[in-house]
N, C-alpha and C positions, 0 to 999 in steps of 0.2 A: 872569450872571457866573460863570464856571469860576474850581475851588477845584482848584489843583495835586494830583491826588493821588500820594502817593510808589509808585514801581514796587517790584516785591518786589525786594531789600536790594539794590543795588548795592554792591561791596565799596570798602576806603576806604588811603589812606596811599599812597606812594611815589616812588622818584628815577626822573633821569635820563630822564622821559617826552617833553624835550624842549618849545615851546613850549607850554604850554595857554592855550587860551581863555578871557577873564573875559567876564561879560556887559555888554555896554553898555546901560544901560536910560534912555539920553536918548532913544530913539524914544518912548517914554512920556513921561516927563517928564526935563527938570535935574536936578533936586534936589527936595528937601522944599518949600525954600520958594520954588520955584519959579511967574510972573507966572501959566503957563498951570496951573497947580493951583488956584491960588485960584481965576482965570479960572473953571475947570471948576464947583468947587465951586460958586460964587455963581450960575451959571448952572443948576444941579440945583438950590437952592434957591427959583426962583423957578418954574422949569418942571416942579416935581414938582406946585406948589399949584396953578398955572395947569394943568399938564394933568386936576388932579382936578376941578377948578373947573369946566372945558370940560364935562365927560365925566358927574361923577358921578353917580345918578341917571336918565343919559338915553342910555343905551346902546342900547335896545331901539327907538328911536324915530329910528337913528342910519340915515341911506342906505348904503350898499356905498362910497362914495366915500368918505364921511364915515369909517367906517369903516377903509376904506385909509389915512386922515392920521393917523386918531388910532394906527394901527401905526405908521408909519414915525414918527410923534414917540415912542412907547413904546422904539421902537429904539433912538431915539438919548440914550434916558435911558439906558438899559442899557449901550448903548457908553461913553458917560462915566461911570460909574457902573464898571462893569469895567475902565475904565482905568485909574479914580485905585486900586482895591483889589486890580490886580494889579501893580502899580509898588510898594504899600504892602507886601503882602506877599513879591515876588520880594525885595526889599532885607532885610526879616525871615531870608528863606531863604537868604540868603547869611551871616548872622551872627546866628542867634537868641539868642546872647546877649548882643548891645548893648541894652542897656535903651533907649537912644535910640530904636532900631532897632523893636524891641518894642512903645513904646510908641506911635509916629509909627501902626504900622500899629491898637494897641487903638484912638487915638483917630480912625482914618480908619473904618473898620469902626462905631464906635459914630453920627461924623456920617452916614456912608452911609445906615445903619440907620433914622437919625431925619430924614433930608431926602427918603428914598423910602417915607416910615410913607404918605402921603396915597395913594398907590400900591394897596394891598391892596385897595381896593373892585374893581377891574377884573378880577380872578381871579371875584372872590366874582359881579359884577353877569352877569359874560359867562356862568355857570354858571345863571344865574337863566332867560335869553332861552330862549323855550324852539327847538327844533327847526329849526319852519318860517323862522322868524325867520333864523337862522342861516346855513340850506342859500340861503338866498333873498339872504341875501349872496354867497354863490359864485358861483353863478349869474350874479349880474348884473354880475360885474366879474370878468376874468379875470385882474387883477395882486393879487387881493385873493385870487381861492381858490389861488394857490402859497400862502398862511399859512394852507391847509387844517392841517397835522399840530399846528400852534401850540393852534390851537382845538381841534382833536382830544384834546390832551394834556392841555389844560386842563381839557376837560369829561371824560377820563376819570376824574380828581381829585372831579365834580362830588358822587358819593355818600358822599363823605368829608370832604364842607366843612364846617365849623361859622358859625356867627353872625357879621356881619362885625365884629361889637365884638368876640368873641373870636378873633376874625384878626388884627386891629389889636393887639389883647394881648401874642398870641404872635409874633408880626414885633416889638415892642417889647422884649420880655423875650428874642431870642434873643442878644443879646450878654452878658448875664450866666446864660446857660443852657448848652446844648450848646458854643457857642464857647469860653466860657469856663473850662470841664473839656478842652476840645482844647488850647488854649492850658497850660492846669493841667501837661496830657500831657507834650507837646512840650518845656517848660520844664525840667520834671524830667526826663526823656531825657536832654535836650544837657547837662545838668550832673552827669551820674550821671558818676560816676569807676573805672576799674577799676587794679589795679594788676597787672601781668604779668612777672616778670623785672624790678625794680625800676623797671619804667617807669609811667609813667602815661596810662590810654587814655582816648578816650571810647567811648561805646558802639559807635559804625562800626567805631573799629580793634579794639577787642576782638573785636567776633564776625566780625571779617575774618581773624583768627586761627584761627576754626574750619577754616580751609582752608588750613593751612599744614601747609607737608610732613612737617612733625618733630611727630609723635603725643604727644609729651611735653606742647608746647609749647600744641594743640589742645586735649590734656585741663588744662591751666591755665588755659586761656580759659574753656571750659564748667565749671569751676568756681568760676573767681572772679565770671562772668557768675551765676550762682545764687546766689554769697552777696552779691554784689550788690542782685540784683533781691530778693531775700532779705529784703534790709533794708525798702527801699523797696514793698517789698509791701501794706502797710496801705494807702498811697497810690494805688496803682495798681487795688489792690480798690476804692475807695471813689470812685473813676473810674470805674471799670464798672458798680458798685451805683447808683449814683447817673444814668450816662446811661441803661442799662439799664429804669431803673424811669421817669426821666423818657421816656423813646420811649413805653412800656406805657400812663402818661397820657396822654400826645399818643393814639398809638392808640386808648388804651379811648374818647376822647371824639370823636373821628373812626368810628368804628365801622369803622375797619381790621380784618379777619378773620384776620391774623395778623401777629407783628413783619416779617415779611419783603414783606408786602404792600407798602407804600410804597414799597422798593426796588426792585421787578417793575414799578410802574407808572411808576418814573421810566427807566426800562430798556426800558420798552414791551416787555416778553418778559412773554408768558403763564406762572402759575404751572407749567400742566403743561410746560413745554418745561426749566425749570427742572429739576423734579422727575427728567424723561427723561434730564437731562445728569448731573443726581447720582447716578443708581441705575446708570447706567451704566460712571461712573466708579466709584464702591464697589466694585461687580459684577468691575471688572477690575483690583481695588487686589493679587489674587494675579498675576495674568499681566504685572501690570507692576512695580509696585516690588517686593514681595515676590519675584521673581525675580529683578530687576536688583541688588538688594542682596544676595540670594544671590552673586552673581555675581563684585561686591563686593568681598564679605567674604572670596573666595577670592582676590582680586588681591592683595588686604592680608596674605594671612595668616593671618588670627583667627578664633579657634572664634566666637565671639559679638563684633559691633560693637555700639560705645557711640556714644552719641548724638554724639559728638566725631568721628566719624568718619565722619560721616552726610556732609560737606561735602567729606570729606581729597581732595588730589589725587591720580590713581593714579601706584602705584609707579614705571611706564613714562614717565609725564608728564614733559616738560624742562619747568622753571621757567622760561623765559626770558619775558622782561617785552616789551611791543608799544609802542616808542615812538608818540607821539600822531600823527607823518607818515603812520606805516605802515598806525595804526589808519583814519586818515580814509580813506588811500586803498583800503584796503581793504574799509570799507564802502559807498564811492562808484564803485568799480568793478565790486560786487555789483550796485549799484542800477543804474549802465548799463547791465550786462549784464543785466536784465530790460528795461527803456526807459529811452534818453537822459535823455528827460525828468522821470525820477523822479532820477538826479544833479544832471541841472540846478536843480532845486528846494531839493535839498539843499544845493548847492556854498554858499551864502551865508551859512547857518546858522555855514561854519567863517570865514570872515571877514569878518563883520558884525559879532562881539560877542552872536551869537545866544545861543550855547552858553558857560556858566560850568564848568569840568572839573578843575579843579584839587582836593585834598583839603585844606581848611584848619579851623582853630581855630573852632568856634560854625558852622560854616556845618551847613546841614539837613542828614540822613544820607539816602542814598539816588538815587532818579534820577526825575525826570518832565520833560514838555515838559508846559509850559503854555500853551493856544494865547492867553491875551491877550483881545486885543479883534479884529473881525471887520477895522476898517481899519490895525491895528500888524502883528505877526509873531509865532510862538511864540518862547518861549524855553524850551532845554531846560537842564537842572542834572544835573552827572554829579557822581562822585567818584571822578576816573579815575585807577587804578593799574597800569596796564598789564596786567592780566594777559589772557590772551585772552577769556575771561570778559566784561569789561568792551568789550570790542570790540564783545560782544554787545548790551550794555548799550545802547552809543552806537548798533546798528545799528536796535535797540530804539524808545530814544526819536525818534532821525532819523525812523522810520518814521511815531510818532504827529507829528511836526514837519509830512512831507509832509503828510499826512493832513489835517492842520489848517490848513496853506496852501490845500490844495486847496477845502475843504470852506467855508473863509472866506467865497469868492464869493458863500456864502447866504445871506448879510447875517447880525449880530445874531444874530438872533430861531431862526435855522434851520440856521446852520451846525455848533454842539454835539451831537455824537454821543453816543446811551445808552452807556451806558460797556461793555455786552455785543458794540457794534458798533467801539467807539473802541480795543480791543484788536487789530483786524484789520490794518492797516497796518502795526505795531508787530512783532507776531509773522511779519510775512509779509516784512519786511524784515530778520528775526533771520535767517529760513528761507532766504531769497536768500544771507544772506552766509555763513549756515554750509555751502549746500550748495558754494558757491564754494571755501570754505577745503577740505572736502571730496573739492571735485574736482582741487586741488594738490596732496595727500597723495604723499609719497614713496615710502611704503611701508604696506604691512599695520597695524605697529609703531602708526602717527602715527596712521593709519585709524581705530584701535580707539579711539584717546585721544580723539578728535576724536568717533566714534559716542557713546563714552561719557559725555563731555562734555554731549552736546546730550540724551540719557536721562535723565541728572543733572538737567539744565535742565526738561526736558519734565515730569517727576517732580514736582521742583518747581514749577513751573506749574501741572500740573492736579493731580497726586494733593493734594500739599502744600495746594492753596489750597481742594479741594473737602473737606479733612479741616478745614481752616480754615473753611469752611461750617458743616461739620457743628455743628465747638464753639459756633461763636456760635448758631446755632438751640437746641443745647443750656443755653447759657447764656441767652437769652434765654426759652427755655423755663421753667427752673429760678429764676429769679429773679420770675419770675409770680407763684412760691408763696410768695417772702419775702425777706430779707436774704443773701447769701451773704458765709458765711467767704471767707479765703482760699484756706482746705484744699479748699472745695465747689468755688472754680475749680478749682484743681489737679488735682480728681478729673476735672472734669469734661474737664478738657485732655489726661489722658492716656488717658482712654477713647476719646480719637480719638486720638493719636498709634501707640498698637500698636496697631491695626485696620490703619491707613493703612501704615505703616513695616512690619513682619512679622514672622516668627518669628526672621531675621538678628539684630532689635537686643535688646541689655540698656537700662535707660533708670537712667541715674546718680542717687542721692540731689539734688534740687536742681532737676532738669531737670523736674519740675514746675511750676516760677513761669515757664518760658519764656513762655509766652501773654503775660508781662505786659508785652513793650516791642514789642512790634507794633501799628503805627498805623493800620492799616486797622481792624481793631474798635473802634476810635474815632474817629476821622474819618469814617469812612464805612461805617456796620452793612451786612452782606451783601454789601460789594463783592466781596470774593472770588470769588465766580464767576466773576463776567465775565472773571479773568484764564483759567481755564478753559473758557468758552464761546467766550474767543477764540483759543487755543490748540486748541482742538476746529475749530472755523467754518475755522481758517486751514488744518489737516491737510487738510480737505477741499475748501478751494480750490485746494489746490497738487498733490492730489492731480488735480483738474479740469486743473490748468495743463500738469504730468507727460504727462496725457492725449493731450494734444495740441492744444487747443482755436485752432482761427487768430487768432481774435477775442478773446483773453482778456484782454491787455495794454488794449484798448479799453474792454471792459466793467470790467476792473479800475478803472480811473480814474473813470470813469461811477461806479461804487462810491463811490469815495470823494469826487466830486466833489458827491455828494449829502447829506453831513454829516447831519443828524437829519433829511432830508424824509420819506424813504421809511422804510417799517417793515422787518422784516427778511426778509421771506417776501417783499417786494418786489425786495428789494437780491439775494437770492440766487437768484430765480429764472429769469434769463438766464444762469447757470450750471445750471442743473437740479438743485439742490442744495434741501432744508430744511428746516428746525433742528427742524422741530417730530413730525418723523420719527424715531423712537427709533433708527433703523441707521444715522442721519445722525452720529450720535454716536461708535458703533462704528467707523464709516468712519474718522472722526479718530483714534480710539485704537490702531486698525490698524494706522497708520503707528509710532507708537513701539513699539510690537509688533515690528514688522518691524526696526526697529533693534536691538531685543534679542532677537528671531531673529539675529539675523546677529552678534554679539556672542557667542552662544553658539555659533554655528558657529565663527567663531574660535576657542574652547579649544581643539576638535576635536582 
């Protein structure tokens, strides 16, 4: 069952975008109290105790046939099972502050939780069988070793299991645990209020203000934004302190070797390939931001740029706004123009009720495609305001959209990509439609706004999210040893913000509590990379594609058509590319390099 996670910030508010798409979510289900919910429901409640009932205890004694049933029925617990809690939750993300709303999905999450409890013995027994056992299922069924990686994934888990009565524990207690500080999160967010010019924000349109043209207006944003979070800061520390310390137990009793272990193995990326992509990016935090804001800060004007200014648009930039016609077609004329068939996948997303786009009251802040269940279709959640930005956005999630169309075919069980590989589509669908927009440029003028832009972007993607690594290793670190203040986050946020940022910025009284409304260090510890490893992986796809490659469009698909079967050293090796090669990295970084090569050739 895929948990949407939110893409970094899509911006929020706006007119005259012309139609937008709401989502239709009767491919799931009607309504709440809809025949085929209950239906579902009543049918998980019998087929969870009957499948433990079949199975439990008698795993190792089971044929490769036997075997193969007892997948395909585990499958299709999970497909209903991900149906009913991604219906529950997309309606949440559309208005998380209807209590109705709210609570439909606490109490679906909580029965889910307690009608799939009888479930946990089948991680715990398959982990028990030893070896031969196992291989000897492959072997003898060849529709049964395609759920090679399944087993793989499982048993890499194996030196990290605990007792199944404390398995059983921790699958019981996770909705008054971890969930329920995410939910804590999320809640406080959407209700946090800013006031700007006597209006009243919520948090999307306030820090969507950081990027507006008039410097006055941007420095009122980042300051009501800190006396904001300012307030709410107790709360927000005590969210951290508390999932923080709760991972630490989970860990210390799992005998995980560090907080970021669990995240590497659900990633299936080896610690060092991790390590190779973070030292690499640090290594080039001078050659890329620290120049590019140099650069910057001379467009602007300013001896010294403040944190307000980190987002501004350049001087040169037209504000004109991308009605929604313009957008789609522009994204889907990018996507032909690499293969038909990657438009044709998308085209339905805009009139199906796929895509929800509009900016409203309560609805989630940000952008993700959620792929659902393996037999429905993704849905993506924008919060589209025209700006070209947001073009990106849409070209963004459409990307994870195909991606998750394609990769569905793997049934279940197979088709959910480690989230270091699930950034690839996304980012490579961004790269198609900026090189496009790119290759319409009028003039030099538009050129530079357009390089600049996509530096911005890139900056933020990898430097941004791997300084976003950083902090959380160091707060996770720092919290080993005890309780933290709030002041102890604060420190700890801005010892990576000027590392990463450079000698261009000043950082304002306040701009310290940022760390505290960013949902990825709570949703999901260490996700951050991957938006970097796939922003890195994609540089050096496209730099293969650039190449020339005849075949690339073929094995591209082949790619993605593979969803979580293959590892990554698999997936990338009919390009000659990989990850676990320290200049594989470089390769990537090269290319925004070369953008801001050519950006300083400009001054000229």
């Amino acid at each position: 069952m895929s948990h949407p996670v939110f893409d970094a910030s899509a911006p929020s508010g706006g007119k005259n975008l012309g139609d937008l798409p709401e989502w239709d979510l009767s491919d799931l289900y009607a309504s709440e109290d809809a025949p085929e919910l209950k239906r579902d429901l009543e049918w998980l409640a019998k087929e969870c105790p009957a499948f433990a009932a079949d199975y439990e205890g008698k795993l190792a004694g089971l044929t490769a046939a036997e075997v193969l049933t007892l997948i395909h029925r585990y499958e299709k617990i999970d497909m209903i099972a991900g149906r009913i809690m991604s219906f529950a939750g997309l309606r949440y993300y559309q208005i998380t502050t209807d209590p109705g709303r709210a609570q439909f999905m606490g109490n679906m999450q909580q029965q889910i939780t307690d009608i799939m409890a009888p479930l946990v013995f089948f991680t715990l027994e398959i982990n028990r069988i030893d070896e031969a056992t196992v291989d000897g299922w492959f072997e003898a069924n060849a529709e049964l070793a395609r759920y090679k990686p399944i087993f793989e994934r499982m048993r890499a888990m194996k030196p990290y299991q605990l007792s199944d009565e404390l398995e059983k524990f921790l699958h019981d207690q996770s909705t008054v645990g971890a969930a329920a500080w995410n939910r804590l999160f999320d809640e406080t967010v959407a209700a946090l209020e800013f006031e700007v010019d006597g209006e009243t924000l919520n948090m999307e349109s306030v820090a969507n203000l950081l990027s507006d043209k008039t410097r006055e207006i941007r420095e009122k944003a980042a300051r009501e934004i800190a006396r904001v979070l300012g307030d709410n800061l107790r709360i927000f520390s005590r969210v951290h302190n508390t999932l923080a310390k709760e991972k630490a137990i989970e860990d210390k009793w799992r005998k995980m070797p560090t907080p970021q272990t669990g995240r590497h193995l659900s990633n299936h990326v080896e610690p060092e390939v991790v390590e190779a992509l973070r030292n690499a990016v640090v290594a080039a935090y001078p050659r890329l931001s620290h120049r590019y804001y140099e650069l910057k800060r001379g467009w602007l004007g300013l001896d010294k740029m403040q944190v307000w200014d980190r987002n501004a648009p350049l001087p040169m930039e037209s504000d004109k706004t991308v009605g929604w016609d313009e957008a789609k077609s522009t994204v889907l004329d990018a996507y032909a123009g690499f293969a038909p068939e990657m438009a044709e996948i998308a085209e339905p997303f805009f009139t199906k009720g796929w895509i929800d786009a509009a900016v409203k009251p309560g609805k989630a802040p940000g952008a993700f495609a959620h792929p659902t269940v393996s037999d429905v279709h993704p849905y993506v959640m924008l919060n589209y305001m025209g700006k070209p930005r947001d073009v990106m956005t849409l070209a963004h999630e459409l990307g994870h959209g195909v991606h998750q169309v394609l990769a569905a075919k793997q049934g279940e069980l197979l088709s959910s990509t480690p989230l270091t590989l699930a950034e690839t589509a996304s980012v490579f669908g961004e790269m198609l439609t900026f090189r496009k927009l790119l290759a319409g440029a009028k003039n030099d003028a538009e050129r530079k706004v357009m390089l600049a832009g996509k530096v911005e972007d890139m900056i933020n993607t990898v430097v941004r999210q791997i300084a976003f690594y950083d902090f959380e290793c160091k707060l996770h670190a720092a919290r080993a040893e005890g309780e933290l203040t709030p002041d102890q986050i604060n420190e700890i946020w801005m010892s990576v913000q000027g590392e990463s940022l450079g000698p261009a910025f000043e950082f304002m009284d306040g701009y310290e509590t940022f760390w505290a409304y960013i949902p990825h260090f709570v949703h999901s510890p260490f996700y951050v990379y991957a938006y970097a490893f796939g922003d890195g992986l994609v540089n050096a796809l496209y730099a293969a594609y650039e190449e020339g490659d005849d075949d690339f469009q073929t094995k591209y698909f082949d790619m993605l058509k593979a969803g979580g079967s293959k590892h990554h050293k698999e997936l990338l090796a009919p390009f000659g590319l990989d990850a676990s090669d320290p200049a594989f990295w470089d390769k990537g970084l090269s290319m925004i390099e070369g953008f801001i090569d050519e950006l300083e050739a400009m001054e000229g």
